[in-house]
N, C-alpha and C positions, 0 to 999 in steps of 0.2 A: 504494500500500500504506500500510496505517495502522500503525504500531508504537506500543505501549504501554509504556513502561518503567517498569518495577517495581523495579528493582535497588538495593537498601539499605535498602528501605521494610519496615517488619513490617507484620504484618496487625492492623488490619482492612486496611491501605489498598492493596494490591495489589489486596484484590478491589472496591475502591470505584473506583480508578482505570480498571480492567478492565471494570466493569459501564459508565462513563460513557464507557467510548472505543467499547464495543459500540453503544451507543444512538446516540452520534454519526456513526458511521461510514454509509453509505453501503448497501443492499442491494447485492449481489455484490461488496464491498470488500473484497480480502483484509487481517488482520488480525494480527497478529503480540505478543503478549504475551511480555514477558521479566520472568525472574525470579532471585534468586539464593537463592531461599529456598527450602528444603524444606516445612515447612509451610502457604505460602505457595502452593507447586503446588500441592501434594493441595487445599488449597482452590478455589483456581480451576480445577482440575479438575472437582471436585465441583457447581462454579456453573453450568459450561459441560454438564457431562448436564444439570443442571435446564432448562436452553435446550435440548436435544436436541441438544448440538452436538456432533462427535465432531474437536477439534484433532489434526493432528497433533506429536510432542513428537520439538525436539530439543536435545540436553543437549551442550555441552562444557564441558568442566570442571566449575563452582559453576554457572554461567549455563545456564539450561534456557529456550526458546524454545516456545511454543504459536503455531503455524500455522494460523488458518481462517479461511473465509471465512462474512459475515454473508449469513444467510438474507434471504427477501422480508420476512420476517413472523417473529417473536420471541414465545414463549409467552409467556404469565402466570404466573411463576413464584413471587408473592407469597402465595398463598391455601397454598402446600405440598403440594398435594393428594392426595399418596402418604397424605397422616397423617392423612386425615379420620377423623371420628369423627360422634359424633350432636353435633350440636348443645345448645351448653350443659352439655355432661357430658365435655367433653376437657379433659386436664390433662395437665400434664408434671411431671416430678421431678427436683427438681435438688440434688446432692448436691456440698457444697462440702470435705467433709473425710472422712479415710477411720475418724473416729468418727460417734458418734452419738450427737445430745446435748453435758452438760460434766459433767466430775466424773472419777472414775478412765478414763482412755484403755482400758485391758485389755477393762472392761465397755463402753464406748463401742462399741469396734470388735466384740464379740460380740450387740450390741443391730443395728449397722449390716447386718450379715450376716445375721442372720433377718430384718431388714426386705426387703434386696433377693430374698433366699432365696423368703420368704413371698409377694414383691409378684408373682413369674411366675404362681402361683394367684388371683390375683385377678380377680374378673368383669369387672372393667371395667377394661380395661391403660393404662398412661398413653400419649399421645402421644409423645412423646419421653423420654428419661434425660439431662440435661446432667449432666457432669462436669467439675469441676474443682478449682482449688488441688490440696490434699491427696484428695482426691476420685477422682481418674483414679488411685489405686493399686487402687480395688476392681476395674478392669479390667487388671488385669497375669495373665500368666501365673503358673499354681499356685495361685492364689487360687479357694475354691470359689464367689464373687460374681462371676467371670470365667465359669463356666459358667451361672451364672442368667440372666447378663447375654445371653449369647450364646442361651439357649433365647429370649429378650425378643425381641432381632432376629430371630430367626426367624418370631414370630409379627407381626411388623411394628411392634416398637417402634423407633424411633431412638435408637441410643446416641452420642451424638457427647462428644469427648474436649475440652477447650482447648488448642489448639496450644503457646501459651506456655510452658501449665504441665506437658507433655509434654517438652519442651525445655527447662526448669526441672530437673524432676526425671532429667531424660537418660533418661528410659522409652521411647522409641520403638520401639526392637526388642523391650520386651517388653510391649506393648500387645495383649492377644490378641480384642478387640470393640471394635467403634465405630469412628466416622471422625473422624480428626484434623480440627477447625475451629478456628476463631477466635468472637473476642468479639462482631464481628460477626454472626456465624450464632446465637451464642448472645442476645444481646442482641433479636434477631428474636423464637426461639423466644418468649423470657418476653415480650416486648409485645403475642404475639398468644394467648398462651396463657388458655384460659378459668378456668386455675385452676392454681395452682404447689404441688405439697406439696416440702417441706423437711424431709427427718428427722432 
């Protein structure tokens, strides 16, 4: 059995460690990832469907254990391929503060709202939504950028949240769209992104 231990590490590197003990290990090797992080699981959760893999989880106390064993053979899970788009016309959007713009904050945050408001109407939907810093409050409960957001996932945008700054601001239980990630997952998106708007 191969164990990965994670325990004290923030993200990205739980999931950099996890990815390079997968590859290492052996086909029918069972494999064991340990964690003490919350945001940290939901990630390497999230990495492990892109593999098709389905761990089994078990939790005592802070320390949460991921059980599986490596397939013959491992997807290609670099291209994203849930988020394709046409070629040369995908973009993503990444929203770093929960204004819009600089000048009075009041007008900022009423400019930011009919952006996202406005953006579910658009002919051509971005690939993703990154969120973060001040940013991950337009996806809180009660907020009406939290239903925009949520019609977006629907039509298969990805809203992903930054874990850090979710855990920053203690919003976790009232995050109502998107999947908690790290800097990692984000840092991906915009390298491979064929065009980034910032509002």
């Amino acid at each position: 059995m191969k164990q990965i231990d994670t325990r004290g590490q923030l993200c990205p590197a739980p999931l950099i460690l996890a990815k390079k003990g997968i590859e290492e290990a052996t086909a029918g090797e069972m494999i064991e990832i340990l964690t003490d992080n919350d945001t940290a699981l939901c990630n390497l959760r999230n990495y492990l469907a892109e593999l098709k893999l389905t761990p089994q989880l078990r939790s005592e106390g802070a320390v949460h254990t991921l059980t599986l064993v490596k397939p013959g053979r491992l997807p290609d899970t670099s291209g994203a391929e849930r988020f394709c788009t046409t070629p040369g016309k995908d973009y993503i959007v990444v929203i770093k503060s929960d204004v819009m713009g600089q000048g009075d904050s009041q007008l900022g945050q009423i400019l930011l709202r009919a952006f996202v408001n406005s953006l579910k109407e658009a002919a051509l939907l971005p690939k993703a939504i990154l969120l973060y810093n001040s940013g991950i409050k337009i996806a809180l409960t009660g907020t009406d950028t939290a239903a925009s957001l949520q019609e977006l996932e629907e039509k298969g945008v990805a809203i992903i949240a930054c874990g850090t700054c979710v855990d920053y601001y203690e919003v976790k239980n009232q995050l109502a769209v998107g999947m908690i990630s790290n800097m990692f997952t984000l840092t991906r998106y915009m390298s491979e992104a064929g065009h980034i708007v910032y509002p």
